[in-house]
C-alpha positions in Angstrom: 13.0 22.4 -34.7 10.0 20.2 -33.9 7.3 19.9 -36.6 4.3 19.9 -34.2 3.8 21.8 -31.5 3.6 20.0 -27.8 0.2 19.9 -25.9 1.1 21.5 -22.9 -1.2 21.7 -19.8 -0.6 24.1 -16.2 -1.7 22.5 -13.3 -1.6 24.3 -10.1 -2.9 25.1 -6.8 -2.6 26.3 -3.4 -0.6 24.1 -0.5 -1.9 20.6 -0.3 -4.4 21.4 -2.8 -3.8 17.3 -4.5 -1.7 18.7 -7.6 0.6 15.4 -7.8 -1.7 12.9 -7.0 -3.7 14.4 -9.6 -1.0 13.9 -12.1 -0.3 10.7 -11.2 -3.6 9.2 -12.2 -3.6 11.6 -15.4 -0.4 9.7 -16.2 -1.5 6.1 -15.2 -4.8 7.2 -17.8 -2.9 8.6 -20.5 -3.3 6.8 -24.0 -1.9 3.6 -25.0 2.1 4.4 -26.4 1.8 8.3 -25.7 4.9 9.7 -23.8 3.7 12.0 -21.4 6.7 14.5 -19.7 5.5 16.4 -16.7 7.9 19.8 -15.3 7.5 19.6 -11.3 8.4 22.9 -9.6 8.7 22.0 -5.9 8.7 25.0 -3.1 11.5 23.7 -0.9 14.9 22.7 -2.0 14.1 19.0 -0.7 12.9 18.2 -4.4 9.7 14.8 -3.7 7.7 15.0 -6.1 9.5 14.6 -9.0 10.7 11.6 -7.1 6.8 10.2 -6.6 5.8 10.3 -10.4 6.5 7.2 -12.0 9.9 8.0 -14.1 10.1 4.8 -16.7 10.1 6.6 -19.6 12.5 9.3 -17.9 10.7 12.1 -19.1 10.6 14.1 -15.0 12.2 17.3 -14.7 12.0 19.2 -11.5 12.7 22.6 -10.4 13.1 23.1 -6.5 14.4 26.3 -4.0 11.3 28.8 -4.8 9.3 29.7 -8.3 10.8 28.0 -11.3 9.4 31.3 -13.4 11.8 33.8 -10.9 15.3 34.8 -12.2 14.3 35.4 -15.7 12.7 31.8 -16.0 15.9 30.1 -16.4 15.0 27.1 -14.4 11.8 26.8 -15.9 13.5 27.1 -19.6 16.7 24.8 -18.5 14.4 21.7 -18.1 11.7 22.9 -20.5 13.8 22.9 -22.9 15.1 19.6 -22.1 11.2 17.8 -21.8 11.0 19.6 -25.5 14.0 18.1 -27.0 12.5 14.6 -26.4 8.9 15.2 -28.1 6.9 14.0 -25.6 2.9 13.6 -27.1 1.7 15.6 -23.9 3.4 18.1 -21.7 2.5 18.6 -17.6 3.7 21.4 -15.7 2.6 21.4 -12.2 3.4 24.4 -10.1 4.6 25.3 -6.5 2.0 25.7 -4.2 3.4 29.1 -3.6 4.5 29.7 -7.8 3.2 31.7 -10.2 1.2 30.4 -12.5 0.4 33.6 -14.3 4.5 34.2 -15.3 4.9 30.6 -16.5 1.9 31.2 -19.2 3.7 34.5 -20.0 6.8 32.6 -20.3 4.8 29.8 -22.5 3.0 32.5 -24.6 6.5 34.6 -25.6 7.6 35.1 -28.7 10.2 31.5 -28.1 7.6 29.1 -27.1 4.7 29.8 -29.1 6.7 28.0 -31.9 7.0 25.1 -29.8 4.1 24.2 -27.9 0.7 24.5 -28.0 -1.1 25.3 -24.8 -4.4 23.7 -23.4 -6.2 24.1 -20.5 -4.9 25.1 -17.1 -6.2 23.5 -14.0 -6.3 25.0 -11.2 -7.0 22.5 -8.1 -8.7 23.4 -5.0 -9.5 21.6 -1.3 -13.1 22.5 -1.1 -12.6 23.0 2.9 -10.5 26.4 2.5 -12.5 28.5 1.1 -14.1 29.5 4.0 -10.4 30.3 5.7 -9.0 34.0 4.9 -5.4 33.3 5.3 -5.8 30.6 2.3 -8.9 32.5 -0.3 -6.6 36.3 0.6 -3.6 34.8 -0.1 -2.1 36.7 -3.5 -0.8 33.5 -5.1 -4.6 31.5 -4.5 -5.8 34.7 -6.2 -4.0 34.5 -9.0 -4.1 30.3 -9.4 -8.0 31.5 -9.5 -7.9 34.3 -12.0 -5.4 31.8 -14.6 -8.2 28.9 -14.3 -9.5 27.2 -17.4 -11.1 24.8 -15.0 -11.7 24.6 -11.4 -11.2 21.5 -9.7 -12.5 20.2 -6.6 -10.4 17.8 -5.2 -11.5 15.6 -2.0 -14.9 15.8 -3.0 -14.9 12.3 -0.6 -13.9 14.4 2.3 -16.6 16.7 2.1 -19.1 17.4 4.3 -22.6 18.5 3.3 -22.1 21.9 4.8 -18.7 22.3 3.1 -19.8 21.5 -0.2 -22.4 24.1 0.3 -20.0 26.3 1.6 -17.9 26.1 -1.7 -20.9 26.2 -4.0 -21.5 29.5 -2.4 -17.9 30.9 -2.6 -17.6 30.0 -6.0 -20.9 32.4 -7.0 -19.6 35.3 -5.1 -15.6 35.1 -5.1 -14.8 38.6 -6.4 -11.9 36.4 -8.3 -14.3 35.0 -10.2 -16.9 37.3 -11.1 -15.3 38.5 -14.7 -15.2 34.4 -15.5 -16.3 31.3 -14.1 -14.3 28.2 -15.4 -16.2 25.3 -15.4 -16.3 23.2 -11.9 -15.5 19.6 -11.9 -15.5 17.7 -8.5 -13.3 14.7 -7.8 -12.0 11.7 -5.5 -8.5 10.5 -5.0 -7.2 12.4 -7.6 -9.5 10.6 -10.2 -9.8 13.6 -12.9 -10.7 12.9 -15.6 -7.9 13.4 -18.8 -10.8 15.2 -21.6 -10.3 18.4 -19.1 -6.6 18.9 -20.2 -8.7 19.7 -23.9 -10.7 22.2 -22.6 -10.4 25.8 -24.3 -7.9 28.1 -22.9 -8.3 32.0 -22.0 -7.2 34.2 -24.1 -3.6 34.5 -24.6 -3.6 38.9 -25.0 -5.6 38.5 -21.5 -2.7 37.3 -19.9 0.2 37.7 -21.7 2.2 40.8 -20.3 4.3 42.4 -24.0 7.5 43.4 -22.0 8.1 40.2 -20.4 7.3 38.3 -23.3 10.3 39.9 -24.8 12.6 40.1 -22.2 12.1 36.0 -21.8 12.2 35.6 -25.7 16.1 36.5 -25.3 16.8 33.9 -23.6 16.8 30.8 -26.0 18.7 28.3 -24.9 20.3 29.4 -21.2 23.3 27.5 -20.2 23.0 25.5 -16.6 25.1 27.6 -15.0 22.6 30.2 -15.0 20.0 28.4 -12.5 20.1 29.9 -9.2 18.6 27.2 -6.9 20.2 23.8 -7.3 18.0 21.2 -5.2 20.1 20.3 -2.3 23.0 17.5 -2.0 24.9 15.1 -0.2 28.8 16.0 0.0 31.3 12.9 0.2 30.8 10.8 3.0 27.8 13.1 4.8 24.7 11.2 5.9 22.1 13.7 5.8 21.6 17.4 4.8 18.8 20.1 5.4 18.1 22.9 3.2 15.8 25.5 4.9 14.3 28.6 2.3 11.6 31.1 3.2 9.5 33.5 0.5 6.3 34.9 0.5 5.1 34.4 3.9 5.8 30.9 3.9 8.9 28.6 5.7 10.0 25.2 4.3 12.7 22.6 5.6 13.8 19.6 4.4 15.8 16.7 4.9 18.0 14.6 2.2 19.5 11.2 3.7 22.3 9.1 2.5 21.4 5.6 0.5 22.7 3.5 3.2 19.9 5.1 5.7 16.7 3.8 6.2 13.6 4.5 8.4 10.4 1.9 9.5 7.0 2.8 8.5 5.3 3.0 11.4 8.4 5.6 13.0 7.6 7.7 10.1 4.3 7.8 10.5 4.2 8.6 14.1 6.3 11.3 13.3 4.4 12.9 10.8 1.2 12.5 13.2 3.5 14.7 15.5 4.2 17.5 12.7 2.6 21.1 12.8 2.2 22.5 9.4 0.6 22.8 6.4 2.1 20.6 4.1 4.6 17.9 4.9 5.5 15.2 2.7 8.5 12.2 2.1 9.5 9.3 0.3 11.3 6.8 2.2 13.2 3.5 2.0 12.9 1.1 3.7 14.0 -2.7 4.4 10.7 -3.8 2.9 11.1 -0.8 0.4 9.5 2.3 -0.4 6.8 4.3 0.4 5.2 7.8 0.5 4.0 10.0 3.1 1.4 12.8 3.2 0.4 15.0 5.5 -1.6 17.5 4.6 -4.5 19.7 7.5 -3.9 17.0 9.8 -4.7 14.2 7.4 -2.1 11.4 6.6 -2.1 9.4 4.1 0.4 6.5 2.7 1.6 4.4 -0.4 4.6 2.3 -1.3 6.7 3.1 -4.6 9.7 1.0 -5.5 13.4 1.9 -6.3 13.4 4.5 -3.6 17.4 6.1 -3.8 17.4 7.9 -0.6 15.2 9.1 1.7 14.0 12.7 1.6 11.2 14.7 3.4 10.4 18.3 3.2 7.9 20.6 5.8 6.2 23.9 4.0 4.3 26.0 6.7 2.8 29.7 7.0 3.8 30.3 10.3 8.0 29.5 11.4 8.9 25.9 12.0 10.3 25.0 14.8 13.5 23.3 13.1 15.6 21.7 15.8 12.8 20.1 17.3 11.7 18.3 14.3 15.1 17.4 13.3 16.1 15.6 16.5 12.8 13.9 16.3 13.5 12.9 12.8 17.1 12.1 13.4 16.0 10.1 16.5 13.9 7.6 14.1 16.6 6.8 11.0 18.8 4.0 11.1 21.5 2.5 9.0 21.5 -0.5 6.8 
């Protein structure tokens, strides 16, 4: 039994919204000799992020294929449970884009967690632009990443145009999502939030704590792995590449795992990404000159290198179908072998 309980924090948001890179600089801004652990819950079965966090102290779990909170919350507890057992000073959960961030605070507030952790604020992000599109602000899960706020963030402030700033200033007064409560607002650059906000007071727990599955999750304590029903895809003996394709709620992700004997040039990747139509794509990639990260995200690509890069992975999440083979070839058509 731990003698303190864990600060945990929920950080969430819609598609492309900046959760990781958020979490990165949290992490690169986190006391001198605190262990942070952060639970990544990845849409697609092509797990990346978990794989873009720096992972030194080892203290990454990730949960891929869907909601990490479906199926009784085993994933989510599996590799809760796990971060727990290794005390970490700080605990970061960041959700799919398409989770639900209202059932993993249910699953934090039960009767089995509330021993162990003590939740802070949750923070939900949001791209400023959106709000002004219906398929994103009438979406169910970008309602409910609103209603579970404890602060709003505004990420790409930088990106921002007078108008659209204006725009979201505006939503934010009259967004029927918000009218019971308005979390504070807090705009930001390249991810650049700023770590007091993970102390900022929390909703109440009765508000959104729902009794019956509070008790059904309090049963189980301590799942066994063979419980988890989505693995994150893998590479049989001898295979080069895999895909792993899922849909769920109106949305269609594919995604790619390569062998560690393939590689790929930056600018080929880049290109192809330039190329992509939907409405999140991201990768990490190796290289001969080593790793690096791609984003796509509304048309806008962005990259970074990373080091000790296993194999290359990259995974497509759209609200309209993808048009598989077409991508695939093109991807296919730009690998190579060491």
């Amino acid at each position: 039994m731990l003698k303190e309980k864990i600060p945990v924090n929920l950080v969430t948001g819609f598609l492309g919204a900046g959760k990781t890179t958020v979490i990165r600089h949290l992490l690169s801004t986190r006391p001198a000799g605190e262990r942070w652990a952060v639970l990544v819950n990845e849409f697609g079965e092509i797990g990346i992020d978990g794989h873009i966090l720096p992972t030194k102290e080892g203290l990454i779990k990730e949960v891929a294929g869907g909601c990490m909170c479906c199926i009784n919350g085993v994933p989510m507890r599996v590799s809760l449970n796990a971060l727990l057992a290794k005390k970490p000073d700080r605990l970061i959960i960041e959700t799919s884009g398409l989770g639900h961030p209202d059932e993993v605070l249910a699953i934090l507030r039960g009767d089995y967690y509330r021993e162990l952790v003590a939740l802070q604020a949750t923070l939900t992000l949001v791209d400023p632009r959106v709000v002004t599109q219906a398929r994103y602000v009438t979406h169910p899960v970008f309602k409910t990443q609103l209603a579970v706020a404890d602060v709003l963030v505004a990420t790409r402030g930088d990106l921002c145009a007078p108008a659209e700033a204006a725009s979201f200033e505006a939503w934010i007064e009259q967004s029927p999502d918000l009218v019971i409560r308005r979390p504070p607002v807090v705009w930001i650059t390249n991810g650049c939030l700023d770590a007091k906000w993970l102390m900022t007071a929390t909703q109440s727990g009765a508000q959104k704590t729902r009794d019956s599955m509070s008790k059904m999750h309090s049963l189980l304590l301590m799942p066994h792995l063979s419980q988890m029903p989505n693995m994150p895809a893998t590479l049989a003996s001898g295979q080069s590449w895999c895909r792993a394709q899922n849909n769920e709620q109106g949305a269609f992700a594919v995604g790619w795992l390569f062998s560690d004997d393939i590689f790929f040039e930056r600018g080929a990747v880049m290109q192809w990404f330039a190329m992509l139509n939907c409405e999140r794509a991201k990768g990490i990639f190796k290289s001969v000159n080593g790793g690096f990260v791609v984003n796509a995200e509304r048309g806008e690509l962005s990259s970074f290198d990373v080091s000790e890069v296993v194999n290359s992975r990259v995974q497509l999440i759209a609200l309209t179908p993808i048009d598989v083979q077409k991508e695939e070839s093109a991807l296919l058509a730009i690998m190579g072998n060491s």
